[in-house]
C-alpha positions as CSV (number, residue, x, y, z in Angstrom):
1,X,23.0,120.0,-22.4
2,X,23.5,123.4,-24.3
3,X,20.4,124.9,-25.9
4,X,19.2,121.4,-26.6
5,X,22.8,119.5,-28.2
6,X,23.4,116.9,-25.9
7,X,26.8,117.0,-24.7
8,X,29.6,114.3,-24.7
9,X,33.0,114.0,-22.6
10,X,35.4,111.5,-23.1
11,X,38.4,110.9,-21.1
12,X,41.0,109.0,-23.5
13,X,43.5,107.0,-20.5
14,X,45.2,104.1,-21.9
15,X,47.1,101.1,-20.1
16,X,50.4,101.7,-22.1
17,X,52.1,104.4,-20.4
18,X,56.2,104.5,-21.3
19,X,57.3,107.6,-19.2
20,X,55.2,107.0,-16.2
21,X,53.8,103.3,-16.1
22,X,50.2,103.4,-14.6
23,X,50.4,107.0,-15.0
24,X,46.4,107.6,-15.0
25,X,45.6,105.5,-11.9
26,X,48.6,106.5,-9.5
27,X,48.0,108.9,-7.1
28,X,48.0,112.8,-7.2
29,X,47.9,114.9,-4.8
30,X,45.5,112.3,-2.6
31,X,43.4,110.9,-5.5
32,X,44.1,108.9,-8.9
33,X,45.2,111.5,-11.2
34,X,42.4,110.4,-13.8
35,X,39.8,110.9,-11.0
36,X,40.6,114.9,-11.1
37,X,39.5,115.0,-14.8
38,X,36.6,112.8,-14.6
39,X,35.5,114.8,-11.3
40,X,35.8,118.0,-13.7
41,X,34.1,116.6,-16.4
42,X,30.8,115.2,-14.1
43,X,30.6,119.2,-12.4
44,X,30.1,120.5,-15.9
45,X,26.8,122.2,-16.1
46,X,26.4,121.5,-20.1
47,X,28.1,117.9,-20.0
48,X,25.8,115.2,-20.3
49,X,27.4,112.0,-19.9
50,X,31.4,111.0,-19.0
51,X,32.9,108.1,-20.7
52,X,36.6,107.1,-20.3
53,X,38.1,105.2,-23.1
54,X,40.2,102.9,-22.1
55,X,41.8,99.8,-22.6
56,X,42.8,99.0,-19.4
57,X,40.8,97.3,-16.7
58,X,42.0,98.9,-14.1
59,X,41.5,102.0,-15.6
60,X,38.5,101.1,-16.2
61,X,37.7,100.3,-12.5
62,X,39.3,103.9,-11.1
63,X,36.8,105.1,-13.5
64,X,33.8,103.8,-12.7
65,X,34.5,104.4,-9.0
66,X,35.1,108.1,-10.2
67,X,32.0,108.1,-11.5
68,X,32.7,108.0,-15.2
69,X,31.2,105.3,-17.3
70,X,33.1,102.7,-19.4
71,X,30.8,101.2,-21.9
72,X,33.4,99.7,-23.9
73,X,37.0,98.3,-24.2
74,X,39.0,101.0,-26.9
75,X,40.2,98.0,-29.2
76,X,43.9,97.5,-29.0
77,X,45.0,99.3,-32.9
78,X,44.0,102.7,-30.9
79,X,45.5,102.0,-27.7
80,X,49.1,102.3,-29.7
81,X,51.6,105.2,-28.8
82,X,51.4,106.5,-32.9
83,X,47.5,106.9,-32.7
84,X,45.9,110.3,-32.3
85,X,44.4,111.0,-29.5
86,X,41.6,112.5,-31.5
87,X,40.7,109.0,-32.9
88,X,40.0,107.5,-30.1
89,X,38.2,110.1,-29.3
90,X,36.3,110.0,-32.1
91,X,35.8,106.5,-32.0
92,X,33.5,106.8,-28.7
93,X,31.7,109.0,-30.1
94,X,30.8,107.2,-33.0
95,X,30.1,103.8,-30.8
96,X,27.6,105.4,-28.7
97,X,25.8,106.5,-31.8
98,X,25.6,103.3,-33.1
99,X,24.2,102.0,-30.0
100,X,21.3,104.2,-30.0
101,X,23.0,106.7,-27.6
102,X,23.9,110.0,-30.5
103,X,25.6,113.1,-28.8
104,X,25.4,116.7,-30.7
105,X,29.1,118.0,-29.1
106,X,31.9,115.8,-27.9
107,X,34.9,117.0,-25.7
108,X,37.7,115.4,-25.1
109,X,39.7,116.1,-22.0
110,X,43.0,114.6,-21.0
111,X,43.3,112.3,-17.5
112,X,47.2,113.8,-18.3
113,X,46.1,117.8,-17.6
114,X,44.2,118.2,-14.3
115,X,44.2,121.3,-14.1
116,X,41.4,123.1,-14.9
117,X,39.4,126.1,-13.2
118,X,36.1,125.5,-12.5
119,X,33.6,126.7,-15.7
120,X,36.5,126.3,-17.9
121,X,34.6,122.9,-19.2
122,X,31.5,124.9,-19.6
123,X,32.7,128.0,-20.8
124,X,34.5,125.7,-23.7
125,X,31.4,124.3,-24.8
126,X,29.7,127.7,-24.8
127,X,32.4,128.8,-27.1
128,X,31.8,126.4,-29.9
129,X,28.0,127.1,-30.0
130,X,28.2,130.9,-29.9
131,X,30.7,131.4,-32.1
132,X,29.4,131.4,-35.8
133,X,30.2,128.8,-38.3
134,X,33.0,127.3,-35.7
135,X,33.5,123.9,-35.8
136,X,35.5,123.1,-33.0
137,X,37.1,124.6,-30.0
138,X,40.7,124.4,-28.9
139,X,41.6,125.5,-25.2
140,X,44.9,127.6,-25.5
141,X,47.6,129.2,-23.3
142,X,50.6,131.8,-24.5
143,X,53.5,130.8,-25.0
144,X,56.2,132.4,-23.0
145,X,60.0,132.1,-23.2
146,X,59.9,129.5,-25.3
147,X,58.8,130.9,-28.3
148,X,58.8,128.6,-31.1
149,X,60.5,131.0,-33.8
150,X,63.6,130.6,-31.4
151,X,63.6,126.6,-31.5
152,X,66.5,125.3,-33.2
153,X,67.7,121.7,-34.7
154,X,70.5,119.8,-35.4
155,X,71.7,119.7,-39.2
156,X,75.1,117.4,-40.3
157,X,76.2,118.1,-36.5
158,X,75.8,121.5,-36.1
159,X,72.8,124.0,-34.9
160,X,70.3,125.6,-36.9
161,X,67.1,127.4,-36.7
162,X,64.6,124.8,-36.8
163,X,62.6,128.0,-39.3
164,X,63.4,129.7,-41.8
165,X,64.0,132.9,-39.9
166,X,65.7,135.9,-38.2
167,X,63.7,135.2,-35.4
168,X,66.8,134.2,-33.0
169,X,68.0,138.0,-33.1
170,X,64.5,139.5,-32.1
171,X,63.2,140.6,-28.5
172,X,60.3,138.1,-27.3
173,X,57.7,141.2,-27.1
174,X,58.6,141.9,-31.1
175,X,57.4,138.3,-32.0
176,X,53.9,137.9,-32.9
177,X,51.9,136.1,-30.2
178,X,52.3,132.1,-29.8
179,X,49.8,129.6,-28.1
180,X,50.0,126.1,-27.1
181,X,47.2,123.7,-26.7
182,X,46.2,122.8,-23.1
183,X,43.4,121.0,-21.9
184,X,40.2,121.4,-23.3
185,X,38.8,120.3,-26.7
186,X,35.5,120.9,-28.1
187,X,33.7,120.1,-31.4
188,X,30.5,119.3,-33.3
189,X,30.0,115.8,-34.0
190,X,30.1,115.5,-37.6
191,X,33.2,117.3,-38.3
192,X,34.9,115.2,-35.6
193,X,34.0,111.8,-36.7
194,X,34.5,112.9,-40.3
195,X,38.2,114.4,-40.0
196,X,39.0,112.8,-36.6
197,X,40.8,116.0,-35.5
198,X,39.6,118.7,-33.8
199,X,42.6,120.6,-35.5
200,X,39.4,121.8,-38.2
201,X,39.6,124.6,-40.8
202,X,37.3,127.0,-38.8
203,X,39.0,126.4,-35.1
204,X,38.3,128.9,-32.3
205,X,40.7,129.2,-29.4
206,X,39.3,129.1,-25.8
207,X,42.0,131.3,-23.4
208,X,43.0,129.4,-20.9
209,X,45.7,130.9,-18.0
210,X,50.0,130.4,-18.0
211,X,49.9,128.0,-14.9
212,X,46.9,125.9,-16.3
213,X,49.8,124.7,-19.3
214,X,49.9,120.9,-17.3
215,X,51.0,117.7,-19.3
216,X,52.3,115.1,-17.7
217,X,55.0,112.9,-19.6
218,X,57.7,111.9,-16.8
219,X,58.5,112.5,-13.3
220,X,59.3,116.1,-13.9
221,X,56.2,117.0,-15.3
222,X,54.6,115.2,-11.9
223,X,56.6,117.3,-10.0
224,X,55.9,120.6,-11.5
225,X,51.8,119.6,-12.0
226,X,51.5,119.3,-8.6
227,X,53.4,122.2,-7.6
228,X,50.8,124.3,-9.7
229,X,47.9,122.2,-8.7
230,X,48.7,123.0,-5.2
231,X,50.0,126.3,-5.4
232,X,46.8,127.7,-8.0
233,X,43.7,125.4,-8.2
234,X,43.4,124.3,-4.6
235,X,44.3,127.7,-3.7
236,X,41.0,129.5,-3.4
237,X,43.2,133.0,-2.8
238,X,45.0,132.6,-5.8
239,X,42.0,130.8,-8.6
240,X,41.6,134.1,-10.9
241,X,38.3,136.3,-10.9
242,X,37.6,135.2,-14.4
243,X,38.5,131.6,-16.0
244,X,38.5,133.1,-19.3
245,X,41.1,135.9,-19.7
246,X,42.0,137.6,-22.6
247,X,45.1,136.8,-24.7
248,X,46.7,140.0,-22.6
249,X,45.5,138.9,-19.0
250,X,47.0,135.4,-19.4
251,X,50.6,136.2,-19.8
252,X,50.7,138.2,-16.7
């Protein structure tokens, strides 16, 4: 609890994994991979209660033994691979509230990004409800090389730049500044179950560090997340002074 909202986290982690099959429950770095995210979520200060949304039971049973609850199966319409994560966030959110159990803030945080610094949960949530008239908070990272004015595409079988732009022929530290969404995502209740997003008109970024960008989607993703797992958070030399840099401080 945060200056009296009661706080949600849900933990989306469905059965249906394509690029890693059983991806949430196999084992990183010693542990279930969801277990690292749920383990984040419970050492929260300002978090309340973790739910895991699953529809998988033995998801559901890492889970619980975790220590995150499971009050209900996600149905199967938003357990698909075209569904939003968002909605299924969303859709916890909203069940608890019918059952008598109404949270103020609800965060969603993905069993497929483990890494997270400790306070980065908390310092999230504290975000959202000191930052006037924001509805939601998005953890974000820079982007780096890759900046998306370079990207290009494919067009009658030849290359072109995937935006309209001269981009291509400009020097990275000419472009404005890019971020990417990482790990963390925080918003008000009503705004969430009303737009199910928390993409909202009035979004404000949470900095998160260049090593914390982790999503895993196949085997080289596993490979580099526990490389910078290893190598960063169970580092205690390297974890940085601060887990909220500046935009300048995290593209060191």
């Amino acid at each position: 609890m945060i200056q009296g909202y009661r706080v949600l986290a849900v933990i989306p982690a469905r059965g249906g994994s394509k690029g890693i099959p059983g991806k949430n429950i196999r084992p990183f770095l010693g542990k279930p991979l969801l277990a690292w995210t749920v383990e984040q979520a419970l050492a929260a200060a300002f978090v309340d209660r973790v739910v895991v949304s699953t529809d998988d039971e033995a998801i559901a049973r890492v889970a619980r033994e975790a220590g995150a609850d499971v009050p209900f199966r996600r149905p199967a319409a938003l357990a698909e691979d075209d569904v939003p994560i968002a909605q299924a966030v969303a859709h916890a959110a909203r069940w608890l509230h019918e059952h008598g159990q109404p949270y103020d803030i609800v965060v969603q945080l993905e069993a497929t990004s483990p890494f997270r610094y400790p306070g980065d949960i908390d310092r999230a949530i504290q975000t959202l409800v000191t930052t006037p008239q924001a509805q939601s908070v998005v953890a974000v990272g820079p982007v780096t090389n890759d900046h998306p004015l370079w990207a290009l595409k494919v067009q009658d079988g030849f290359l072109t730049k995937f935006c309209d732009t001269d981009a291509g022929n400009v020097n990275r530290q000419y472009l404005a500044r890019a971020y990417l969404p990482y790990s963390i995502y925080v918003a008000w209740y009503e705004p969430l179950i009303q737009h199910r997003t928390f993409y909202l008109p009035r979004t404000a970024p949470y900095f998160l560090r260049r090593e914390q960008k982790v999503d895993i989607d196949d085997e080289v993703d596993w490979f580099l997340a526990e490389c910078l797992v290893r190598r960063y958070l169970l580092s205690q030399d390297a974890q940085p002074k601060t887990q909220n840099p500046s935009p300048k401080e995290g593209t060191r």
